[in-house]
VOGU-3710 file (C-alpha; in Angstrom, 3 decimals, decimal comma):
1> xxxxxxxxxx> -29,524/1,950/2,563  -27,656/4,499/-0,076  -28,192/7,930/0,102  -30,355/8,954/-3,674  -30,142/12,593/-4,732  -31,967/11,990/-8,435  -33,061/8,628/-8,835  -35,128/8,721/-12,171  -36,320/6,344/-14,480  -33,305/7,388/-16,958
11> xxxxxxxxxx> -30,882/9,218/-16,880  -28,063/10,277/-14,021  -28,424/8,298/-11,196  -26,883/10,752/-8,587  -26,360/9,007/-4,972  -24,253/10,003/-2,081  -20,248/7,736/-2,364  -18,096/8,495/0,602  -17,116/7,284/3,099  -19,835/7,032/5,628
21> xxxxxxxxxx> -19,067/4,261/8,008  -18,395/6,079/10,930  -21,608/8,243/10,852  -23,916/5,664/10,440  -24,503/5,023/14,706  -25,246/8,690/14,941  -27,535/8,653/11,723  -29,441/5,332/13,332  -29,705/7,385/16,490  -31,076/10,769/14,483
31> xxxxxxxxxx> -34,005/8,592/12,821  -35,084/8,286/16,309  -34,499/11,616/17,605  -33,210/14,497/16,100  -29,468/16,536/14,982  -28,751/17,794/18,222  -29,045/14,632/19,922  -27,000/12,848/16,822  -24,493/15,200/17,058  -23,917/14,554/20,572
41> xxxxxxxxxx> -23,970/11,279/20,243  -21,395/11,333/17,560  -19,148/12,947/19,741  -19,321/10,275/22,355  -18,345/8,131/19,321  -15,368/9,851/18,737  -13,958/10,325/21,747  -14,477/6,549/22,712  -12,504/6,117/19,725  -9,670/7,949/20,355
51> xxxxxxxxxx> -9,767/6,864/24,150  -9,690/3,535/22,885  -6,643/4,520/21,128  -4,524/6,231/23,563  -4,735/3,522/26,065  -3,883/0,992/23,175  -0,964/3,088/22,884  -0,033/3,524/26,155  -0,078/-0,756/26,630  1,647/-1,010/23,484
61> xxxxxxxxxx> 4,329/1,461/24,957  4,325/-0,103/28,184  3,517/3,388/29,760  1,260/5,831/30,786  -1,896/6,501/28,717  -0,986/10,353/28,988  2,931/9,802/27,661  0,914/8,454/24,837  -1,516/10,936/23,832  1,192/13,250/24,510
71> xxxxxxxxxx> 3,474/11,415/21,566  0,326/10,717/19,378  -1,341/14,321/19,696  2,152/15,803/19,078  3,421/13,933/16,417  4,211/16,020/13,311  6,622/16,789/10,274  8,473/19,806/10,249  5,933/21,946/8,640  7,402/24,918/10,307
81> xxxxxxxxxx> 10,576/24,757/8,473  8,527/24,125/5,117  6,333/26,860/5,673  9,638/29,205/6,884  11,974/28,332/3,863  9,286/26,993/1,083  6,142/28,562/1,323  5,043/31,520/-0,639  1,939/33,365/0,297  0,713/31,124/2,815
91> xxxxxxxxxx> 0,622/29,664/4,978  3,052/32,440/7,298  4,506/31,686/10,883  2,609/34,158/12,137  -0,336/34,517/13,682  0,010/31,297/14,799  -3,373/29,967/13,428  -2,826/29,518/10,157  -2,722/25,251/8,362  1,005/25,201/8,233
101> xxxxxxxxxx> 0,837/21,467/6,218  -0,066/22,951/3,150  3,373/24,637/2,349  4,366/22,017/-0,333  0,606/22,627/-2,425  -0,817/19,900/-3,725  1,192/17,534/-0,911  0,454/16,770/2,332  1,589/14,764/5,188  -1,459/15,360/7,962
111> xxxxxxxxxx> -0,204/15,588/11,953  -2,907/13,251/13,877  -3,762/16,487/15,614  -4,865/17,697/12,131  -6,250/14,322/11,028  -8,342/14,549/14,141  -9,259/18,055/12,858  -10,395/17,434/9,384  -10,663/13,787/8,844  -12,181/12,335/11,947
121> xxxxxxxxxx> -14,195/10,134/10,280  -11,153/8,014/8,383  -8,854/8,186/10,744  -10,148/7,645/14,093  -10,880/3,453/12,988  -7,857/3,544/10,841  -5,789/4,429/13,798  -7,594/1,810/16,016  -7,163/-0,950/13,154  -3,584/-0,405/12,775
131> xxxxxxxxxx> -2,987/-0,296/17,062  -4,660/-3,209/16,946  -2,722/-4,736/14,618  0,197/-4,142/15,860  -0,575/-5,544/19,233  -1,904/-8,662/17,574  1,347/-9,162/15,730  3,228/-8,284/18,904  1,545/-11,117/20,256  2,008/-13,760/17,902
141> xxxxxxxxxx> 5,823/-12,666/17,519  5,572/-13,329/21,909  4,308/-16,869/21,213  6,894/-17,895/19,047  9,875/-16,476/20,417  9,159/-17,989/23,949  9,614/-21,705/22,930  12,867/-23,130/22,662  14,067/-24,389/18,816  14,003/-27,902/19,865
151> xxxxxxxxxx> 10,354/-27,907/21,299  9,739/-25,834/18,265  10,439/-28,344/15,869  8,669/-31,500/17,583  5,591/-29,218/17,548  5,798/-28,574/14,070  6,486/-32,658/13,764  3,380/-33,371/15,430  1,190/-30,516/13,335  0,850/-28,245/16,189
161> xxxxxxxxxx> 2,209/-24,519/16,162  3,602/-22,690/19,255  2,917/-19,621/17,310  -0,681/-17,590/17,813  -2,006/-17,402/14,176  -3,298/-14,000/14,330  -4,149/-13,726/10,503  -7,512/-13,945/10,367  -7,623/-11,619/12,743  -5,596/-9,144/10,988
171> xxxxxxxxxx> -7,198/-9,779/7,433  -10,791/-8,983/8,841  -9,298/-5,911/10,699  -8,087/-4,696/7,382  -11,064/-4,818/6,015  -12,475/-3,140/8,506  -10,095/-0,481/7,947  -11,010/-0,576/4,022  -14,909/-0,219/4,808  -14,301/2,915/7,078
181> xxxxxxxxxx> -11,347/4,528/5,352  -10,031/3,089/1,903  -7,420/5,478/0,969  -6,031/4,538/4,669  -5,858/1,037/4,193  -4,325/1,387/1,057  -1,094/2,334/2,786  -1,854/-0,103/5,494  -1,996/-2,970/3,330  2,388/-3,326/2,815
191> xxxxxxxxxx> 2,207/-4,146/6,407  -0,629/-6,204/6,034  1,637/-8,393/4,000  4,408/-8,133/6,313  2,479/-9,559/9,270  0,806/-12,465/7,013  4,595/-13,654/5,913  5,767/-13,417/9,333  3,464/-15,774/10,498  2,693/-18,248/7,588
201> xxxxxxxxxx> 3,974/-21,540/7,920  4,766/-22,067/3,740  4,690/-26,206/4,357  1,514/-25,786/5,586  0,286/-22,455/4,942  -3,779/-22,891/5,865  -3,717/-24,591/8,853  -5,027/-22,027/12,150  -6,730/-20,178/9,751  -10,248/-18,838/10,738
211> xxxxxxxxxx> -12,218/-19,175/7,897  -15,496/-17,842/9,807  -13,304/-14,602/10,154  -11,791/-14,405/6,514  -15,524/-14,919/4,861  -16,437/-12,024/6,730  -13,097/-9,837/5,376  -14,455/-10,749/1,830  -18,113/-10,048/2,246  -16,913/-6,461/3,910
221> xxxxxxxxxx> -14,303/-6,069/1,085  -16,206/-6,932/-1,756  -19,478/-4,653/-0,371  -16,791/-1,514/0,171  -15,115/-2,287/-3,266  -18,068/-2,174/-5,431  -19,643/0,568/-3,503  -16,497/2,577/-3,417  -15,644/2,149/-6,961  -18,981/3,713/-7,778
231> xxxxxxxxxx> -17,317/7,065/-6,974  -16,596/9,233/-9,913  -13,208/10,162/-8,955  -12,200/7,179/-8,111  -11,822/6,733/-11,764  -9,392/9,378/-12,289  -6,687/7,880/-10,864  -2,464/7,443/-12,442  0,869/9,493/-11,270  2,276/12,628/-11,573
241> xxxxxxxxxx> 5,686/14,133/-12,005  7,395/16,365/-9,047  10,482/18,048/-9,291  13,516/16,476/-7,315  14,181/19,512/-5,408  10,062/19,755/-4,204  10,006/15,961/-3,807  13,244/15,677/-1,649  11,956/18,965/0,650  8,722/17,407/0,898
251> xxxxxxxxxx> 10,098/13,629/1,856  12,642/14,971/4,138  10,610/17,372/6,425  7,230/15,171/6,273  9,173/12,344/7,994  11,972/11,782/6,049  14,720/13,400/8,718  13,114/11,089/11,960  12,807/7,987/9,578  16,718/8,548/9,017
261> xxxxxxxxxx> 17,430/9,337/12,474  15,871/5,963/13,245  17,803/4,125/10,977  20,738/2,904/13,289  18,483/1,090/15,501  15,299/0,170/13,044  16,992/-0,485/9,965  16,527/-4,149/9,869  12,745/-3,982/11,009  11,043/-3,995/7,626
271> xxxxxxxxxx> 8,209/-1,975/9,380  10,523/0,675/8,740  11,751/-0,200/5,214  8,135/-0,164/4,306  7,555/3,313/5,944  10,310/4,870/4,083  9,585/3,298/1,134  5,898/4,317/0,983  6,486/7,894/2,375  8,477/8,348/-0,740
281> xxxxxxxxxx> 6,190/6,916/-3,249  2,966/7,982/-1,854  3,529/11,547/-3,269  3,467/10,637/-7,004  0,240/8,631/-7,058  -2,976/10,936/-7,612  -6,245/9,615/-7,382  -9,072/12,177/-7,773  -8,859/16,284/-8,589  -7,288/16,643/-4,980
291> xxxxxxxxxx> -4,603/15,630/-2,878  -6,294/13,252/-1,033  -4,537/10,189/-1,986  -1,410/11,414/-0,189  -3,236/12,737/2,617  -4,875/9,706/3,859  -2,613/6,863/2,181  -0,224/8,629/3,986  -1,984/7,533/7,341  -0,141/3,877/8,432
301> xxxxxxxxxx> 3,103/4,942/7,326  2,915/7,838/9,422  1,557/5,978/12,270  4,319/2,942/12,417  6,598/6,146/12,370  5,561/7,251/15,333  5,444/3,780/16,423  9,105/3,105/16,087  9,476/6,678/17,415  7,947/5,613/20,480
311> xxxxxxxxxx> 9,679/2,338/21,175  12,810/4,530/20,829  11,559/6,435/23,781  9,854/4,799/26,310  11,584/1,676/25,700  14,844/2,136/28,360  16,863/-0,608/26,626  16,952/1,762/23,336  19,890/3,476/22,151  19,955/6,847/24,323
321> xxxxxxxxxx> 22,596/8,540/21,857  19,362/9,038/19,575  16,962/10,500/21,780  18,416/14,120/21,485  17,961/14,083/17,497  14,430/12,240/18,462  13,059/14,836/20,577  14,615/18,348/18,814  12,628/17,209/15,747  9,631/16,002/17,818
331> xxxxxxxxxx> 9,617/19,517/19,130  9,779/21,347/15,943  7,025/19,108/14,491  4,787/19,714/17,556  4,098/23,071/16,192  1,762/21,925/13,424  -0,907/20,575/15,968  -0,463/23,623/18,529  -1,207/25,915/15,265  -4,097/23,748/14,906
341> xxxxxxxxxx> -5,228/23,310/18,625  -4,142/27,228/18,477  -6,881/27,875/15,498  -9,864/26,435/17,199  -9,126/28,452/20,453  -9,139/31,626/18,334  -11,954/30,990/16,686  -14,029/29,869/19,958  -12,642/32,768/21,762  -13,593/34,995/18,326
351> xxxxxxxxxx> -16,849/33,872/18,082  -17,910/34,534/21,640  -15,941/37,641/23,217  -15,399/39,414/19,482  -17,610/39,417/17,171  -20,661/41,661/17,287  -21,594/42,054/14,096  -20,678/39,703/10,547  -20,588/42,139/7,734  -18,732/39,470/5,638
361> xxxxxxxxxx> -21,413/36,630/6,085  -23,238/35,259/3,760  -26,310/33,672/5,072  -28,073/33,591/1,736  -30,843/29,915/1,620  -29,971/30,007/-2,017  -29,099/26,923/-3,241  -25,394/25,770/-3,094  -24,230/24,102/-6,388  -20,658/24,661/-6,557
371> xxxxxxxxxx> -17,984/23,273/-3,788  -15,397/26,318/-2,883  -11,786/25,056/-3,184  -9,729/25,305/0,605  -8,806/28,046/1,367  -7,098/29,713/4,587  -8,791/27,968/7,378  -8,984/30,715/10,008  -11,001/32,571/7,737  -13,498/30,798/6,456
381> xxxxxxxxxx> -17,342/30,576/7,617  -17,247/34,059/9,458  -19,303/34,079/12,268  -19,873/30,674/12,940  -18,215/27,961/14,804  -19,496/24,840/12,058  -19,399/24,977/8,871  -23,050/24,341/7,902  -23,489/26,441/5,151  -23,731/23,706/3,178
391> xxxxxxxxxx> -26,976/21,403/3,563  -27,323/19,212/0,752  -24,981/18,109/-1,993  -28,453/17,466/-4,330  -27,325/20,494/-6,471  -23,707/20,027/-7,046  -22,544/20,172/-10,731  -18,659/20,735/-10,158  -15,494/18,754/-10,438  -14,761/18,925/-6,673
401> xxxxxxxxxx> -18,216/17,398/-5,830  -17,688/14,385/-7,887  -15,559/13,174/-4,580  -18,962/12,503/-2,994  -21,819/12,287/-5,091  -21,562/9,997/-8,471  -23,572/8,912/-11,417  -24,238/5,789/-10,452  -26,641/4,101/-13,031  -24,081/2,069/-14,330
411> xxxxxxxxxx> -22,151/1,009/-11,047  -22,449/-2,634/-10,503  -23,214/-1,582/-6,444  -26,275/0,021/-7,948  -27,242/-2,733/-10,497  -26,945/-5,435/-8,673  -26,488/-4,647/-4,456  -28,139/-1,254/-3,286  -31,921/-0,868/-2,529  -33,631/1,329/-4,579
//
């Protein structure tokens, strides 16, 4: 059921367009009960995602579930030596609470730490889509590689594969991916493609296929798509220019120096081609009046980094010559989620030893019809640990709100799908 702000007989059509997937257990659960008891529940939700992740990892790593949230919590660009040598008037090294990934301004490479932070909604399935991708693929690639050539062929004489088909599987993961967090999947999809050539048989390329599976990717798809599209910024979409000297700083310390570093040993895996590739194009697509094209596109790239980064690691038949390079920039990196982790701790701590007054706070009921533009994180909603102030989006007029709400009157989702 969409979410209707204005819904009259003509005129603007105003309805909610975001992506709401993840909320919508917690919003079943708070027709029954009420916020308190959503929000909990939501929680849960969350955390059984990223638990669900973690141990993923850690059998995709072949080791401990901790080693693995350790990597994946950790994982970062050097946003310490962007802030340090490119930054202007924030965000500063010190105190160690400020949002150190927004040094390069309208770019941004997000740490999973901050992802987890910000974003939980997008990329908490997009990371378990992608895990379990990879694991599928890992075990289709197991299949195949286990039968000897000659057994091979006679197989593929008699019409039979020794290969698990895991493309159906994959496809309807995707869209999975797409319903929960499209700008995600968008970057996911080049790998997508990889997996599907890997295991396509060209003489006989629709045989194993599930097609119970791949009607469901389209019906998902298509629903997301239309829906999606209904969004007014989605409309404003194109490239935009960067100057070689920001673009190279920004490529090099947002992943650029570890994808280089794992060159020697991944440079005929086109997972890592791909990941190169896309962390340098990613930057000069815009889509909407923000930066969140390169924020969230940025997620699978950034993910089958620290992928490969891992195998390099844990995987004792690697090349140990690179794990000193490996784990100096892993450490500098790390920094970006301890600011983050370091942030919340303040503000906790703030909020319950500190404060005993808000002078600065601005409880006002009035009406909120404008959306404030970021600004420095550790500062904003003084004296409380949510940021609640705003209730409704039914009075937004501005630029920046047109990310959520929409005109929709004219969308086909509205015509022709949603219930009204």
């Amino acid at each position: 059921m969409a979410v209707y702000y204005a819904q009259p007989e003509s005129g603007p059509v105003k309805m909610l367009v975001y992506y709401v997937g993840f909320w919508l257990p917690s919003a079943l659960i708070a027709k029954f009960t009420n916020w308190q008891v959503a929000n909990f529940a939501l929680f849960i939700w969350s955390l059984l995602g990223v638990l669900l992740v973690t141990h993923q990892l850690g059998n995709f790593f072949k080791t401990s579930n901790l080693k693995a949230t350790i990597l994946f919590l950790f994982f970062s660009g050097l946003d310490v030596l962007g802030t340090l040598f490119f930054a202007k008037d924030y965000p500063t090294l010190l105190p160690p609470i400020t949002h150190l990934e927004t040094w390069a301004g309208n770019l941004q490479y997000s740490s999973f730490t901050t992802q987890l932070f910000w974003v939980f909604n997008q990329a908490i399935p997009a990371w378990l889509c992608i895990t379990l991708i990879v694991i599928l693929s890992r075990e289709a690639a197991k299949g195949l590689s286990n039968v000897a050539p000659e057994t091979l062929t006679a197989l593929r004489r008699m019409g039979r594969s020794a290969q698990s088909d895991t493309r159906s599987e994959i496809i309807l993961l995707w869209s999975l991916c797409f319903f929960f967090a499209p700008l995600a999947s968008v970057g996911l999809l080049p790998y997508i493609i990889i997996e599907l050539v890997k295991q396509t048989d060209f003489k006989s390329p629709f045989k194993n296929l599930h097609w119970e599976k791949l009607l469901s990717a389209v019906i998902i798809f298509l629903l997301s798509f239309f829906f999606f599209t209904a969004n007014t910024a989605a409309q404003s979409r194109g490239f935009q220019s960067l100057p070689v000297d920001k673009f190279l700083a920004f490529f090099l310390l947002e992943g650029g120096v570890l994808w280089l570093v794992l060159a020697p040993s991944k440079y005929k895996d086109p997972h890592w081609i791909v990941t190169g590739i896309l962390l340098a194009l990613i930057p000069f697509i815009q889509l909407g009046s923000d930066r969140d094209f390169v924020m969230r596109a940025s997620i699978a790239p950034l993910f089958y980094l620290m992928l490969m980064t891992g195998e390099i690691i844990f995987d004792k038949s690697a090349p140990r010559r690179l794990l000193i390079p490996v784990y100096c920039l892993l450490i500098l990196g790390s920094l970006t989620p301890i600011y983050e982790i370091n942030r919340s701790i303040y503000r906790t701590y703030d909020y319950h030893f500190l404060q005993d007054s808000c002078a600065a706070c601005d409880f006002s009921s009035d009406p909120i019809t404008k959306l404030a533009q970021p600004g420095k994180p550790e500062e904003e909603h003084p004296g409380s640990l949510t940021a609640d102030a705003l209730p409704t989006l039914q009075f937004m007029t501005d630029e920046l709100s047109q990310n959520f709400i929409a005109n929709v009157r004219q969308a086909f989702f509205y015509k022709n799908i949603a219930k009204r």
